[in-house]
LOMAR-457796 format. One line per field, with one value per residue (C-alpha): chain; x, y, z. Coordinates in Angstrom, 2 decimals. Example, Ala and Ser with C-alpha at 12.3 -4.5 7.8 and 13.67 -1.06 7.14 Angstrom:
% LOMAR-457796
nuza (A / A)
px (12.30 / 13.67)
py (-4.50 / -1.06)
pz (7.80 / 7.14)
% end
This chain:
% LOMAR-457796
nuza (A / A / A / A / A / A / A / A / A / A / A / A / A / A / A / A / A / A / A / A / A / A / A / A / A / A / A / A / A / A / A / A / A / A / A / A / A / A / A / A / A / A / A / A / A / A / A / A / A / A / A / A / A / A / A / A / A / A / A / A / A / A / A / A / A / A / A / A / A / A / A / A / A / A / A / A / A / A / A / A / A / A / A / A / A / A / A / A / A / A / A / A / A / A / A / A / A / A / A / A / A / A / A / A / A / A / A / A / A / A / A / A / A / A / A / A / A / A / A / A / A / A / A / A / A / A / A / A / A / A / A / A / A / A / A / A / A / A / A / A / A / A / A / A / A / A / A / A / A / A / A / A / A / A / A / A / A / A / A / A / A / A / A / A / A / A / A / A / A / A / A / A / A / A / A / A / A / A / A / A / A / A / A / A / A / A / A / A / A / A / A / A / A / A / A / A / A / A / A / A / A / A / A / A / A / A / A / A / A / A / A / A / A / A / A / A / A / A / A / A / A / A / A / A / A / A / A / A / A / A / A / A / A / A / A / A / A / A / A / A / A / A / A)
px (-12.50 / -11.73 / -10.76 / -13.94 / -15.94 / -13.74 / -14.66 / -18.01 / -18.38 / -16.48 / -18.88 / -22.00 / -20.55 / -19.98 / -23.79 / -25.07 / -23.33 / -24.67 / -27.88 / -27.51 / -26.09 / -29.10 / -31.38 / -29.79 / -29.86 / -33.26 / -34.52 / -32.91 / -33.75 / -37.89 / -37.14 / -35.41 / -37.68 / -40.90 / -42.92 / -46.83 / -47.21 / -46.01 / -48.08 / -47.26 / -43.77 / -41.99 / -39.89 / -37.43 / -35.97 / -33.22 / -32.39 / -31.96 / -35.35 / -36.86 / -35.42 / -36.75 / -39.99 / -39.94 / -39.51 / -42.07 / -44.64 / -43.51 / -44.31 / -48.05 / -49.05 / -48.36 / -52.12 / -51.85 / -49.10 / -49.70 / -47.02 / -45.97 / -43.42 / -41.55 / -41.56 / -43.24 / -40.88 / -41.58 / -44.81 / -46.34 / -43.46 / -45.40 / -48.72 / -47.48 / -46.39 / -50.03 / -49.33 / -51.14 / -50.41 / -51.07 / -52.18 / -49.52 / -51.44 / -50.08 / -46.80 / -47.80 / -47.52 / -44.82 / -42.17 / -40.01 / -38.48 / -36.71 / -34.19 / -30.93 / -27.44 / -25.59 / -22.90 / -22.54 / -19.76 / -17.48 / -19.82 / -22.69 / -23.74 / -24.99 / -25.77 / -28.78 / -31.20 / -29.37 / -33.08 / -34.50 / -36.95 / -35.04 / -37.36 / -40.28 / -36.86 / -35.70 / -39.80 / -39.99 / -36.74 / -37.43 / -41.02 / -39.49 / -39.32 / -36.73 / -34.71 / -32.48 / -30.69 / -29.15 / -26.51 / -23.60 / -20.15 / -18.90 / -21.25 / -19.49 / -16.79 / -14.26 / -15.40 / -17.68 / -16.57 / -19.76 / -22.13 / -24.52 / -28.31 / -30.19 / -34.06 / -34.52 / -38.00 / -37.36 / -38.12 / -35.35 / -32.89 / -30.28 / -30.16 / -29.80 / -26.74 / -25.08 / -25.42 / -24.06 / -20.98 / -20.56 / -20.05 / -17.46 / -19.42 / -19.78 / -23.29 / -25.39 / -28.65 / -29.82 / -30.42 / -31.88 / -29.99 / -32.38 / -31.53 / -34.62 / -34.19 / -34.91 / -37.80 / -38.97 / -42.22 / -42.89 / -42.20 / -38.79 / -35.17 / -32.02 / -28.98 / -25.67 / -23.20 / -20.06 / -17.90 / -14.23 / -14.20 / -17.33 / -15.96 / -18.87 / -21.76 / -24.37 / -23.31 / -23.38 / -26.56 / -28.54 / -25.98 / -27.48 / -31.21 / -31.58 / -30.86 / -34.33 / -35.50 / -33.77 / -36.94 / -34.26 / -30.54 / -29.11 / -27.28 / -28.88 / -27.65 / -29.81 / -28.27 / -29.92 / -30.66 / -28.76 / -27.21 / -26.52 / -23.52 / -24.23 / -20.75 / -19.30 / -18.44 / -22.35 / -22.54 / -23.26 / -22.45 / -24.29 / -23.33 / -24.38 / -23.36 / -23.84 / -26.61)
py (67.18 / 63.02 / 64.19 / 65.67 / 62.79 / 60.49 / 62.62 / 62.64 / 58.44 / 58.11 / 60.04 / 58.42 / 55.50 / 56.46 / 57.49 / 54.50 / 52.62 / 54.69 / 54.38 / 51.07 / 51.16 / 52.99 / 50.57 / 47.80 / 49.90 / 51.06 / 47.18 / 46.09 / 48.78 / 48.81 / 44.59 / 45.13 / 47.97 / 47.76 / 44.92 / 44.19 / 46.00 / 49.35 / 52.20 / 55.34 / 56.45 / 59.36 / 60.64 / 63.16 / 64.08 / 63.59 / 60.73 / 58.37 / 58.61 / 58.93 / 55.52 / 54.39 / 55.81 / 53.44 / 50.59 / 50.36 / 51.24 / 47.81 / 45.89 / 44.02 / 45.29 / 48.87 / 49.47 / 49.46 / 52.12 / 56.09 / 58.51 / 61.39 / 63.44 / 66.85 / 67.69 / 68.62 / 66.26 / 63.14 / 63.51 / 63.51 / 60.57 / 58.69 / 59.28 / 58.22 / 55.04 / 55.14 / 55.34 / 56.99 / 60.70 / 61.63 / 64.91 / 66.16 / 64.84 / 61.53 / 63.14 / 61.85 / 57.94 / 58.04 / 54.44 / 54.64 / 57.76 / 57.30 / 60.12 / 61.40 / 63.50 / 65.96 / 64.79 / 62.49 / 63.04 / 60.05 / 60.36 / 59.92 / 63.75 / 64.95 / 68.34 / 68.30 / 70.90 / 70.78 / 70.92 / 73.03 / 70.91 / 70.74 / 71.97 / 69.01 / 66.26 / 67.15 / 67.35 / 64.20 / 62.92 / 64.08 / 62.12 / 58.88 / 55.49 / 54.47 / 56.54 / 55.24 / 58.02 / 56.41 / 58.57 / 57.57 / 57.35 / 60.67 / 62.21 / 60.21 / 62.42 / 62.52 / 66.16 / 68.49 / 70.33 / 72.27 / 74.97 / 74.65 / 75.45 / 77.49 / 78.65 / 81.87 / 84.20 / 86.59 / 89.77 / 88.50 / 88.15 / 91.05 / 90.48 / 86.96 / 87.29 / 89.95 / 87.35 / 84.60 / 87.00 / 87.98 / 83.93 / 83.91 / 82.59 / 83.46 / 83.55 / 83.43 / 84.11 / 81.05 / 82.32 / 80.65 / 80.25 / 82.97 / 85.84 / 85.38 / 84.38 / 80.90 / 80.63 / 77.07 / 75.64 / 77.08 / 80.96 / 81.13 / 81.98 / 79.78 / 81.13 / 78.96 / 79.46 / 77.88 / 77.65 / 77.16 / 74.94 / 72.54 / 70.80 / 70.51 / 69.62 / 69.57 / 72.94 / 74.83 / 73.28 / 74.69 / 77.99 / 78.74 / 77.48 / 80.22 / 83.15 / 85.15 / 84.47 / 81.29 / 78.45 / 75.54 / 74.59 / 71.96 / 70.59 / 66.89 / 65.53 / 62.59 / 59.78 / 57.32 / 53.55 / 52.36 / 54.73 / 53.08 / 53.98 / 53.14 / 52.84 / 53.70 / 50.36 / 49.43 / 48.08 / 49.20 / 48.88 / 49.47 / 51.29 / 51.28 / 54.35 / 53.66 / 56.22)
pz (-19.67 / -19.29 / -15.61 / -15.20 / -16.39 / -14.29 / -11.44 / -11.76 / -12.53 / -8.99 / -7.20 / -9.11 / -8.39 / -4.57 / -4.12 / -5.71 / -3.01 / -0.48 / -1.92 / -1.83 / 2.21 / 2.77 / 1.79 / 3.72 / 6.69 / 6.43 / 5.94 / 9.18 / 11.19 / 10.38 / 10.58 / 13.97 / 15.54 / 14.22 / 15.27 / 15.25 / 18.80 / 17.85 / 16.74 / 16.67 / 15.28 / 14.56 / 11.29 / 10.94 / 7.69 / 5.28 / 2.45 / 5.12 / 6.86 / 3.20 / 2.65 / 5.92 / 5.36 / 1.68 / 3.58 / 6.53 / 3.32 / 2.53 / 5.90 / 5.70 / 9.00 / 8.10 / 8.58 / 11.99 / 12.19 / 12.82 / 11.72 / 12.99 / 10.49 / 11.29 / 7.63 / 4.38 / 2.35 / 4.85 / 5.26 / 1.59 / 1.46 / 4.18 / 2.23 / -0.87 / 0.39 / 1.81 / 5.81 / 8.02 / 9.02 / 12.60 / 14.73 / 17.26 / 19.78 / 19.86 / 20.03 / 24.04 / 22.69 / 20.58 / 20.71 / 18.27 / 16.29 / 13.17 / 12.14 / 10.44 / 11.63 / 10.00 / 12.18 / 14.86 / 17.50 / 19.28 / 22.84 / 20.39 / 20.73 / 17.49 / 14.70 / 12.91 / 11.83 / 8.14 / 6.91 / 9.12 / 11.17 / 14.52 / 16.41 / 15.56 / 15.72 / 19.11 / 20.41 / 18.31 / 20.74 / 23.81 / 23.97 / 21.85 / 24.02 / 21.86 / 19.28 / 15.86 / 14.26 / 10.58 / 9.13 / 6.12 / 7.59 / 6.69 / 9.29 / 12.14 / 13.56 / 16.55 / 17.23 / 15.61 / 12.55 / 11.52 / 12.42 / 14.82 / 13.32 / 15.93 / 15.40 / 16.25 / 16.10 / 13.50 / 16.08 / 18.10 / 15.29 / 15.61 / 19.48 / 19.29 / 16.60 / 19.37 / 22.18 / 19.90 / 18.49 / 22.54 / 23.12 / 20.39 / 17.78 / 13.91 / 13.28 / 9.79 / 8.25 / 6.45 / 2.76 / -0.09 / -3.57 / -4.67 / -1.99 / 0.02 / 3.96 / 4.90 / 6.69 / 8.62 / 8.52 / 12.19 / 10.37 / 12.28 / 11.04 / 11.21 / 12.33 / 11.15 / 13.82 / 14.27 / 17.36 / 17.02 / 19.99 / 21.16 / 24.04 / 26.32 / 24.04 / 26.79 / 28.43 / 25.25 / 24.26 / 27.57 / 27.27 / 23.53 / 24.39 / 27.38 / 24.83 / 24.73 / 21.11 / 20.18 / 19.90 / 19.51 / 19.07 / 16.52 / 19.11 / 20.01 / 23.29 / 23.91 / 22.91 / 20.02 / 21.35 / 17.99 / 15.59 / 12.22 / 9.85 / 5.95 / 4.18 / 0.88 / -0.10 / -0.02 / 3.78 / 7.34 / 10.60 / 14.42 / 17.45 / 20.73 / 23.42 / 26.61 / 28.35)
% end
């Protein structure tokens, strides 16, 4: 039982220094990125972007900002730190894009799609001007060591699990805790499929994207203009890849 209780006060303490990484990379990142000339940004999701999301509601010229959010959770998060909500349409004028990692590779490749919006993040990427993915240091790996999220439309399920079994993967149905099949906020499935081997990030990414039925693949090849890494002891550091 005093084991127990020791465990548990070592990882509360452990996630209040997170917490408190977060917050210190969320405050230099909005003080870094977001000056008085931008205006329209994206969000992704996660802890990290919430945190993020907390601190531009802070900034005086927030007024001037219009948000663009791939999720549920971030976007009542934007409202309630009263910031303005945009239509996809200025998707077209996006500059900066704030987001999270489930893991981040050594060549700066990265997994996400742990929540189930990839499909808005990597949209939200692909039109960004500039992109800061913040993750806490246990995401940042030499090589990737998790499955690989992949939308799929549910009337292409069974034949996209084939093709994905035929490439030698080990594909699952997201489920919720109660039974029920996960479904994303675009009506879609998730498949979980993990590769024993993901040498060539950017070949597999296009090899799983031209499967008939799959919408998008976790796999996030475009590299972020600063990726941040909050640490367990409470601080954080920057990287830069080279593009």
């Amino acid at each position: 039982m005093d084991q127990d209780r020791s465990k548990e006060t070592g990882l509360s303490w452990i996630q209040a220094l997170f917490k408190q990484s977060a917050q210190r990379v969320a405050f230099d990142a909005v003080n870094q990125f977001l000056d008085q000339d931008v205006r329209v940004i994206g969000l992704g999701s996660g802890p990290m972007t919430v945190a993020i999301v907390r601190e531009i509601s802070r900034l005086t010229h927030k007024a001037n900002l219009q948000c663009i959010a791939t999720s549920t959770q971030v976007k009542l998060e934007a409202e309630d730190g009263d910031l303005k909500v945009g239509a996809e349409d200025l998707i077209t004028r996006l500059e900066i894009v704030f987001d999270g990692a489930d893991q981040v590779d050594r060549d700066g490749n990265m997994i996400k799609g742990g929540g189930g919006a990839l499909l808005r993040e990597k949209i939200l990427h692909s039109a960004a001007k500039t992109l800061v993915i913040t993750a806490e240091s246990p995401k940042y790996v030499e090589t990737f060591g998790r499955s690989i999220p992949i939308e799929v439309h549910p009337f292409a399920r069974h034949v996209v699990q084939k093709k994905l079994e035929d490439l030698g993967g080990e594909p699952r149905l997201r489920m919720l805790d109660e039974g029920y099949v996960y479904v994303t906020e675009n009506g879609n499935f998730i498949v979980d499929t993990m590769f024993r081997s993901l040498s060539e990030v950017g070949r597999r990414e296009v090899e799983l994207k031209s499967i008939a039925g799959v919408l998008e693949v976790g796999l996030f090849t475009r590299h972020a203009d600063m990726y941040y890494k909050a640490k367990e002891d409470g601080s954080f550091e920057t990287i830069r890849h080279r593009k």
